[in-house]
N, C-alpha and C positions, 0 to 999 in steps of 0.2 A: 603169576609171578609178582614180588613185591617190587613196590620203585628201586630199592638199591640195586635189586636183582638185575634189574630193566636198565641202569644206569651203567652198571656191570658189565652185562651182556652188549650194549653200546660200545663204552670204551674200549671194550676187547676189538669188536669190529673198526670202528676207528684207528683203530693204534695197526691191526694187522693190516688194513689198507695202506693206510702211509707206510708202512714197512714197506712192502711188497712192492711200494713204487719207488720208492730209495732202493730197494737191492736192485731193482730193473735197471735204474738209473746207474748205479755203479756197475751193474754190469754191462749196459750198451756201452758206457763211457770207456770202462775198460778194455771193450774190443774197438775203442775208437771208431764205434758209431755215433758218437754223439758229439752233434756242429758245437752246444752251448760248452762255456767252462762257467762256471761258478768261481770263487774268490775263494772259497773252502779249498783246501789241499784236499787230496783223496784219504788219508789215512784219519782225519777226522769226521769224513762223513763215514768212512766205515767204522768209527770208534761210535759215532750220531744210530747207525744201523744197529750195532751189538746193542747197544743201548734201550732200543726201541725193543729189537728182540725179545732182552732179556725179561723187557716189561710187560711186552704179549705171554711169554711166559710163565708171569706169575698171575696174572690174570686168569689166561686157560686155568690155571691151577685151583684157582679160584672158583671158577665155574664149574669143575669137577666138584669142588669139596659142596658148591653149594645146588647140586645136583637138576644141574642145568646148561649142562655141556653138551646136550642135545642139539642145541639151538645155535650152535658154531660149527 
C-alpha cells in the first residue's frame, strides 16, 4: 500500500470512529440518557454528524476507486 493509500485508509477510520461516537452521543441524549448538555444546540451537532457522514462517505468512495476497501 502507498503512503497516501495508508493516510487514506487512516482518515477514513478516524473520521468513521468519531462519527459513530457523535451519532451514539445524539442518540443516548435523545433518549435523555445522557446527564452532560453541551452548549451546542442538538440540530447543530446533528448538522456536525451529516457532515462527518457525508465525509466518511467520500472517502469509502475512495478506497473503493483505489482498490483497497478491503481493509474497512
Amino acid at each position: 500500500m502507498k503512503p497516501y493509500q495508508k493516510r487514506l485508509l487512516e482518515d477514513y477510520r478516524r473520521v468513521r470512529k468519531e462519527e459513530l461516537k457523535l451519532f451514539n452521543y445524539i442518540l443516548i441524549r435523545e433518549l435523555g440518557l445522557s446527564e452532560t448538555r453541551p452548549k451546542a444546540p442538538m440540530n447543530l451537532l446533528k448538522k456536525q454528524y451529516e457532515a462527518m457522514h457525508e465525509y466518511s462517505k467520500v472517502l469509502a468512495t475512495r478506497l473503493v476507486m483505489e482498490g483497497i476497501d478491503k481493509y474497512i
